[in-house]
VOBA-1610 file (N, C-alpha, C; in pm, whole numbers, padded with zeros to 5 digits, always signed):
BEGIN
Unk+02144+00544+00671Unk+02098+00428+00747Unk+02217+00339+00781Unk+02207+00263+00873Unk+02286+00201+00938Unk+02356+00074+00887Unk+02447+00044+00817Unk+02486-00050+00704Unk+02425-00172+00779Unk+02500-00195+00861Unk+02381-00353+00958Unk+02208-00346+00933Unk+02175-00210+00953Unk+02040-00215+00963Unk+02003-00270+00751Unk+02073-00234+00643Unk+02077-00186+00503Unk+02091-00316+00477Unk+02190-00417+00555Unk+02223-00546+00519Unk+02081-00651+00512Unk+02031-00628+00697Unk+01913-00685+00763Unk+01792-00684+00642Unk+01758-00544+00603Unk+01674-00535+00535Unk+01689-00628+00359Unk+01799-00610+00328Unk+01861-00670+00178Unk+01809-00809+00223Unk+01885-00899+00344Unk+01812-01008+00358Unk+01702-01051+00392Unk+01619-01007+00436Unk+01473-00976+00525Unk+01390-00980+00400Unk+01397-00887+00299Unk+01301-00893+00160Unk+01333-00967+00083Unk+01409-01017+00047Unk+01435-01194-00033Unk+01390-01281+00053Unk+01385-01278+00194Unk+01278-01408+00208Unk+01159-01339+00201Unk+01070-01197+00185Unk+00960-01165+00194Unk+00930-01178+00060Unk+01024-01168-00050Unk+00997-01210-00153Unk+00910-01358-00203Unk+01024-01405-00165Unk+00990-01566-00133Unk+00877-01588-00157Unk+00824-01553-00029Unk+00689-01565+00036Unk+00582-01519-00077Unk+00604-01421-00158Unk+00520-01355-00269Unk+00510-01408-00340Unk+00629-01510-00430Unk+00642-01586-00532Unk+00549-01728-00502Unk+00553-01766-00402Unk+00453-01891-00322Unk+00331-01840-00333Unk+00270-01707-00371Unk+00151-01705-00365Unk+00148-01612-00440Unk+00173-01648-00544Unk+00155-01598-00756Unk+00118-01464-00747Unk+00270-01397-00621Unk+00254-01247-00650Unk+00426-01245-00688Unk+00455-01081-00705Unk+00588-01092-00781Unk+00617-00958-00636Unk+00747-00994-00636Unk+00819-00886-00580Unk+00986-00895-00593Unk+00985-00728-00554Unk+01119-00655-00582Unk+01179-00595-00468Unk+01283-00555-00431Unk+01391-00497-00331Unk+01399-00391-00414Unk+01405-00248-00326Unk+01477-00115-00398Unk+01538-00088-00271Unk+01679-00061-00330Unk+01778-00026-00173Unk+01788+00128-00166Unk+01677+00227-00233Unk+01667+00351-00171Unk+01517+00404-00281Unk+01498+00468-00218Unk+01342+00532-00304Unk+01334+00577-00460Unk+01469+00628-00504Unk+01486+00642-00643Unk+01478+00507-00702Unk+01520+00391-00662Unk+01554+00283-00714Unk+01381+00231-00711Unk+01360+00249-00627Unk+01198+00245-00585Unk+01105+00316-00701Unk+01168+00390-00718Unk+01085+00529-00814Unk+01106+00441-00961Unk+01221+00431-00974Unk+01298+00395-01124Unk+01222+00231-01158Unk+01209+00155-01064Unk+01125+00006-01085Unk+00986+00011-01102Unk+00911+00124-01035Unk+00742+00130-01061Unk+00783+00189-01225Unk+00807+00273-01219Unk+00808+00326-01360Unk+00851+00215-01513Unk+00908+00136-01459Unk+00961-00006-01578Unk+00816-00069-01550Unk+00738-00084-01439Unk+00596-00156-01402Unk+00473-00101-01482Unk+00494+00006-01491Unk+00369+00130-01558Unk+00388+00143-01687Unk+00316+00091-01763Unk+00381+00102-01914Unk+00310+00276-01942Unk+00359+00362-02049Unk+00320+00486-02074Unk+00169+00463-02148Unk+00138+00541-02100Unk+00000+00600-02189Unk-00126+00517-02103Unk-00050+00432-01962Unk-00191+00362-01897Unk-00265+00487-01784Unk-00361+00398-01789Unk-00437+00464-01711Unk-00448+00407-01544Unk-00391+00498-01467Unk-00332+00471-01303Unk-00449+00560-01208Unk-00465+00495-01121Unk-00529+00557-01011Unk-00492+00529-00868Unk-00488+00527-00767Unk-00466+00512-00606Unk-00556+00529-00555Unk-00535+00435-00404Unk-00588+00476-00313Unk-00531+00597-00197Unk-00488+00578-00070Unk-00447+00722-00017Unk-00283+00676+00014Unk-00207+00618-00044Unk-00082+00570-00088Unk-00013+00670-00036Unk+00031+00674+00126Unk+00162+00770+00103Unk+00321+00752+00068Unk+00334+00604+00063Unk+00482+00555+00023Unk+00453+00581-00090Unk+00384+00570-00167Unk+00377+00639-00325Unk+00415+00788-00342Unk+00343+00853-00265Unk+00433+01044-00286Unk+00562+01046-00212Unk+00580+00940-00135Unk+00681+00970-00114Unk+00837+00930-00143Unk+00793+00843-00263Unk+00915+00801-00350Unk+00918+00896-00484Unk+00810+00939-00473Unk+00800+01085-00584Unk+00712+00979-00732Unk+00633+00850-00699Unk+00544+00870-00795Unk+00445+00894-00832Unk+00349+00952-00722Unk+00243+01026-00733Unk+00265+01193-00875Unk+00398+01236-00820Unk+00465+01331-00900Unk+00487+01298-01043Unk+00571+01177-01063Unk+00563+01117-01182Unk+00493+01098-01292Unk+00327+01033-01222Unk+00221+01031-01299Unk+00148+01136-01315Unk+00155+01226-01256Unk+00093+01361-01295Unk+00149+01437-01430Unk+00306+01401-01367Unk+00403+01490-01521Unk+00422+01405-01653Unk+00407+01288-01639Unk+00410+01183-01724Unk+00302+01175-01851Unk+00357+01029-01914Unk+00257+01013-01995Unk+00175+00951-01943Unk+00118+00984-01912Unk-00001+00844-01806Unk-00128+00931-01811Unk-00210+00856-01813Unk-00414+00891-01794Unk-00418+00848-01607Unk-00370+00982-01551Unk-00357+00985-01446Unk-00521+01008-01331Unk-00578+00928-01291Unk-00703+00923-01259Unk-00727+01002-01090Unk-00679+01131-01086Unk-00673+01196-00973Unk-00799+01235-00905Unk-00882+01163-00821Unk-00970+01178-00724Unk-00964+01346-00633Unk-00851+01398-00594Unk-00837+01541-00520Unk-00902+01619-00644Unk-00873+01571-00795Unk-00925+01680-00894Unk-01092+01665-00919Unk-01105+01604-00872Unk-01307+01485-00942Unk-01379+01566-00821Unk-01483+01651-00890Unk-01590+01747-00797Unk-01689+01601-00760Unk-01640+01490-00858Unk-01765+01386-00779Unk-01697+01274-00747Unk-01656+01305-00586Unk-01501+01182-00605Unk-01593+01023-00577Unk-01720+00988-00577Unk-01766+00823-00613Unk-01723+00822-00737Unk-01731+00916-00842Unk-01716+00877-00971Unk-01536+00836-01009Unk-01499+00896-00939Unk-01309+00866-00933Unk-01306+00744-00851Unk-01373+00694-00815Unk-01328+00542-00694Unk-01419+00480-00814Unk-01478+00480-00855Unk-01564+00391-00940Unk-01484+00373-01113Unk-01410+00487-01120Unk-01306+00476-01250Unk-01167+00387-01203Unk-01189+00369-01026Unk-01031+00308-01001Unk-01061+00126-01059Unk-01124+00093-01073Unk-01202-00065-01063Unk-01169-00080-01267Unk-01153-00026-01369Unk-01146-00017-01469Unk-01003-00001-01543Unk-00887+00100-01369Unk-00820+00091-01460Unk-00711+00004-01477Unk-00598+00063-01553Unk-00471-00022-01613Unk-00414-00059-01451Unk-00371+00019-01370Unk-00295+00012-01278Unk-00327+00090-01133Unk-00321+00015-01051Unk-00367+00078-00935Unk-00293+00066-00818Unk-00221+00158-00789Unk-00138+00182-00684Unk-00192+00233-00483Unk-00095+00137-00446Unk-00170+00139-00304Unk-00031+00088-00217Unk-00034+00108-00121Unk+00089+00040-00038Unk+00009-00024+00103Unk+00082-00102+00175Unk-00022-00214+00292Unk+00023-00120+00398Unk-00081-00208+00500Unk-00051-00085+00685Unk+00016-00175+00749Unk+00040-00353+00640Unk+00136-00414+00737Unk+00157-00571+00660Unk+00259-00658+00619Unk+00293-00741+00586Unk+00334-00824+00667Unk+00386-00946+00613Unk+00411-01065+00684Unk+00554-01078+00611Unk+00637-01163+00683Unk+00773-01206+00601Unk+00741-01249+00519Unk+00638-01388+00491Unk+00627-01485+00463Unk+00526-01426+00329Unk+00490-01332+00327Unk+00457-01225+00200Unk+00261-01239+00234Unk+00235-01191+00322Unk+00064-01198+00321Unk+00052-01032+00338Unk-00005-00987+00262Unk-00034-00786+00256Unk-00203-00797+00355Unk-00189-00686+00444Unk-00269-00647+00513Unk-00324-00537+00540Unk-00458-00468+00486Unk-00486-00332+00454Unk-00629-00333+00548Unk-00623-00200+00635Unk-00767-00172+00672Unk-00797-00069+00579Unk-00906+00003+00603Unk-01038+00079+00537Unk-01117+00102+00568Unk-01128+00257+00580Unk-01306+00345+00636Unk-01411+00350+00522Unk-01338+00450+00412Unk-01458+00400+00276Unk-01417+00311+00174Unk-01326+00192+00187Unk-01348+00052+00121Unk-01283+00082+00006Unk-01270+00195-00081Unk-01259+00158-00223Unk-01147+00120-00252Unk-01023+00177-00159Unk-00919+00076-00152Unk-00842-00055-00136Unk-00926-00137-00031Unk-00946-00264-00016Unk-00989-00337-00132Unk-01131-00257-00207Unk-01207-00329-00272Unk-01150-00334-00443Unk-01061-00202-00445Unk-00964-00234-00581Unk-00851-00338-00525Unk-00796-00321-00459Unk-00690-00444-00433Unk-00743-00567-00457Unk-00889-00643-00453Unk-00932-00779-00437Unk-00939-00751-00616Unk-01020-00664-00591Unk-01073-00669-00771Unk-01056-00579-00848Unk-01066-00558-00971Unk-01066-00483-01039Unk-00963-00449-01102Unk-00864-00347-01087Unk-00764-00283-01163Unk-00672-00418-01247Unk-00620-00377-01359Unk-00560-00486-01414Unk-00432-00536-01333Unk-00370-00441-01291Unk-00247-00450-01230Unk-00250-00380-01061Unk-00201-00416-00958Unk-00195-00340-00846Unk-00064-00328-00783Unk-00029-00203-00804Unk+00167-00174-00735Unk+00148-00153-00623Unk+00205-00203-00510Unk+00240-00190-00407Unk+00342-00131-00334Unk+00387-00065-00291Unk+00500+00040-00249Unk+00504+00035-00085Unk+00592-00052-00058Unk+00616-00134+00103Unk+00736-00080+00123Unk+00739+00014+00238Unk+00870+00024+00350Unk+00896-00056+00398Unk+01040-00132+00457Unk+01057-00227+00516Unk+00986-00242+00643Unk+01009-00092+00702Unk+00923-00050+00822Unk+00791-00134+00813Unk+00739-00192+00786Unk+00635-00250+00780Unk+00599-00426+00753Unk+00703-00490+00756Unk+00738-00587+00742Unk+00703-00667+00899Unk+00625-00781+00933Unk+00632-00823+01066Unk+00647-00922+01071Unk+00686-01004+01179Unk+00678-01162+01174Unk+00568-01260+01119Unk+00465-01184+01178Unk+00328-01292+01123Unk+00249-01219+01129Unk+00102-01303+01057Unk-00017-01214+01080Unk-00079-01175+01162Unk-00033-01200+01325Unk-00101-01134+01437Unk-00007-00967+01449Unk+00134-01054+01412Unk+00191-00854+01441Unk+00168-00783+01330Unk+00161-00857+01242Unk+00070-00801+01119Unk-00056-00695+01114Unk-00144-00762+01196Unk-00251-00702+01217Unk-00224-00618+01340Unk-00136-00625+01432Unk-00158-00516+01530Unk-00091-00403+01504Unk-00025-00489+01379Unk+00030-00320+01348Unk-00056-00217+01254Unk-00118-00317+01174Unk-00237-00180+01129Unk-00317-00109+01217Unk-00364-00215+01330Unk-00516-00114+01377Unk-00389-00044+01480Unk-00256-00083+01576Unk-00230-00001+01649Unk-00106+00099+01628Unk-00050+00068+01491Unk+00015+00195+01415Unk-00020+00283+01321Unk-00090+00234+01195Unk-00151+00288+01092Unk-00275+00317+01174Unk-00390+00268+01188Unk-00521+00312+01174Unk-00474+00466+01268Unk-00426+00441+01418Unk-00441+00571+01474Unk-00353+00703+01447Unk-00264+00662+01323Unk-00188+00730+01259Unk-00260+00828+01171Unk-00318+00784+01099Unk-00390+00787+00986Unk-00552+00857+01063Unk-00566+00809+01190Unk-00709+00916+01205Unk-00692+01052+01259Unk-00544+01065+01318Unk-00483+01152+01382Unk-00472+01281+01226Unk-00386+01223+01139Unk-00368+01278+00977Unk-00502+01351+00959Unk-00592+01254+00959Unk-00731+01332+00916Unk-00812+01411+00981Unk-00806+01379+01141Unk-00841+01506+01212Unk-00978+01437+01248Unk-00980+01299+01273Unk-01108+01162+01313Unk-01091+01256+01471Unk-01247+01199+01479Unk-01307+01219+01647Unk-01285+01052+01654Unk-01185+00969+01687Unk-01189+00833+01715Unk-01088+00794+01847Unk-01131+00697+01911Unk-01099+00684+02040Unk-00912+00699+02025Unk-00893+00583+01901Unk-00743+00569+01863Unk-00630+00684+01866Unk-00725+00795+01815Unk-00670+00944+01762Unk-00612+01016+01890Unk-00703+00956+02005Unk-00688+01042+02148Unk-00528+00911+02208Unk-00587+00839+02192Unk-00468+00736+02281Unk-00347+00667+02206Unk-00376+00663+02072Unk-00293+00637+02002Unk-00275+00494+01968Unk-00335+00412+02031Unk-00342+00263+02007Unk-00506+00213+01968Unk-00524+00136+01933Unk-00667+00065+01861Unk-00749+00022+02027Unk-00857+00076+02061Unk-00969+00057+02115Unk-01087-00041+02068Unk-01074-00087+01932Unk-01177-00149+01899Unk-01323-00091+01916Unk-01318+00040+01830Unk-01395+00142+01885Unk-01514+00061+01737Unk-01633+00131+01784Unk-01762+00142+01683Unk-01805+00295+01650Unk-01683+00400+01662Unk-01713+00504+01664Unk-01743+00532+01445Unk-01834+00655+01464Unk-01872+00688+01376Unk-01754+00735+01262Unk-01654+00779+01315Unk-01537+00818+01242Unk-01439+00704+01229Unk-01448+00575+01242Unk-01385+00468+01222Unk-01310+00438+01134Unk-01205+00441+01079Unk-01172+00372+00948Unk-01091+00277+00967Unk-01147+00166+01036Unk-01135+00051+01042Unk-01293-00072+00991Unk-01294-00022+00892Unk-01447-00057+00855Unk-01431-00184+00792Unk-01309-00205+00699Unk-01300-00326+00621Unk-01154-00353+00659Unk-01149-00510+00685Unk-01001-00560+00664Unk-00959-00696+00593Unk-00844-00639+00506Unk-00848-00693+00378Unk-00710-00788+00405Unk-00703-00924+00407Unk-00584-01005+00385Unk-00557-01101+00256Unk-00448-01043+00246Unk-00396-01095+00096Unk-00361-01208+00106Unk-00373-01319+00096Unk-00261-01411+00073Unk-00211-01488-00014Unk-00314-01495-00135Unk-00249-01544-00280Unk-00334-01492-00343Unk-00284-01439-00473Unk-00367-01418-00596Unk-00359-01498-00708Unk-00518-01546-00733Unk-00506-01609-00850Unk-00482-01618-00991Unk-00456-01460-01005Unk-00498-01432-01098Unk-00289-01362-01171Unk-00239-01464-01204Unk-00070-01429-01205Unk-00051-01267-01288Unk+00056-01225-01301Unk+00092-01111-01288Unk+00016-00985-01282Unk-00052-00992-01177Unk-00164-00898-01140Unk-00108-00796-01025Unk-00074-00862-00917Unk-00005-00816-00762Unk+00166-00816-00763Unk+00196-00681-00770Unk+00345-00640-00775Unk+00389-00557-00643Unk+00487-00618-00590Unk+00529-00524-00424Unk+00700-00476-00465Unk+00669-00387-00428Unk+00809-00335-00433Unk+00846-00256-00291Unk+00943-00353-00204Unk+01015-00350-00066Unk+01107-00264-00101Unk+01096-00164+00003Unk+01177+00023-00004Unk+01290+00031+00135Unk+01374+00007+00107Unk+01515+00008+00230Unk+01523+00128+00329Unk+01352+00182+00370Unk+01325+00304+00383Unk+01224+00272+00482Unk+01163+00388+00586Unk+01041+00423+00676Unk+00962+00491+00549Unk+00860+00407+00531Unk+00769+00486+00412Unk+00636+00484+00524Unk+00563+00560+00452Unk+00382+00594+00524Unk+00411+00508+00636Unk+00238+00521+00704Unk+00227+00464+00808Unk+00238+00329+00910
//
């Protein structure tokens, strides 16, 4: 990466930090994905019990991998023949890992959702929630905030799954009511009350969507 671009970002997430600490969340800078990898893992104490939502900056800093080989009560939904019963174990546990479709400098996390259970562990439930943010995803405010979920992530992400949705064909957000939607819930963070609960860790990297 481009040392100007490596610098931009070093300064860019200390004020996104900032912004986190103003609203009784905690965040971290990793200036490459191991470093990324090596800080969730100081976050995860051994022997907890972790679950996700469809987190791809998480496999792709390699801790999806981690918690599988680890000591961890790894709560894997792809393995659960009854996956309500794996979204319904995510609300219970120790730690719940998820990454946003789009942030604010000023530190506000912004997540859509087709079946919710991701949104709905981020508000509630899990004791702890890790966050795993590419810089790539960082915007000025909450309007580019939001256009970047429904018109980067959502049609990213219906394209991935193989959605009959208007987005999937054109590639930008239609504001469709189509049946394959997963734009069903949208979730904005902007303070938690509840202190060391919400942990972000900013990746000097293009992570997920």
């Amino acid at each position: 990466m481009n040392e100007c671009i490596v610098k931009r970002n070093e300064l860019l997430a200390q004020k996104v930090i900032k912004g986190l600490e103003s609203r009784n969340m905690t965040g971290y800078y990793a200036a490459s994905k191991e470093e990324a990898l090596a800080k969730a893992l100081e976050l995860i104490p051994k022997g907890s019990s972790v679950t996700m939502g469809g987190a791809m900056s998480a496999r792709e800093i390699g801790l999806v991998d981690a918690m599988k080989d680890g000591d961890y009560n790894f709560i894997d939904r792809d393995n659960y023949e009854d996956k309500r019963a794996a979204m319904l174990a995510a609300y219970d546990a120790d730690v719940f890992l998820s990454s946003a479709n789009a942030m604010t400098e000023d530190g506000i996390l912004v997540n859509i959702d087709g079946n919710s259970n991701r949104v709905s562990a981020i508000a509630q439930g899990p004791k702890k929630v890790l966050f795993i943010v590419g810089m790539n995803k960082v915007c000025d405010d909450i309007d580019g905030a939001m256009k970047r979920a429904r018109n980067v992530a959502a049609p990213t992400n219906a394209q991935r799954f193989g959605l009959d949705t208007p987005c999937a064909k054109t590639g930008s957000c239609m504001n469709c009511k189509s049946p394959d939607t997963i734009c069903c819930q949208f979730l904005i963070t902007r303070y938690s009350r509840h202190e060391g609960r919400i942990h972000v860790i900013l990746v000097n990297d293009n992570l997920g969507f």
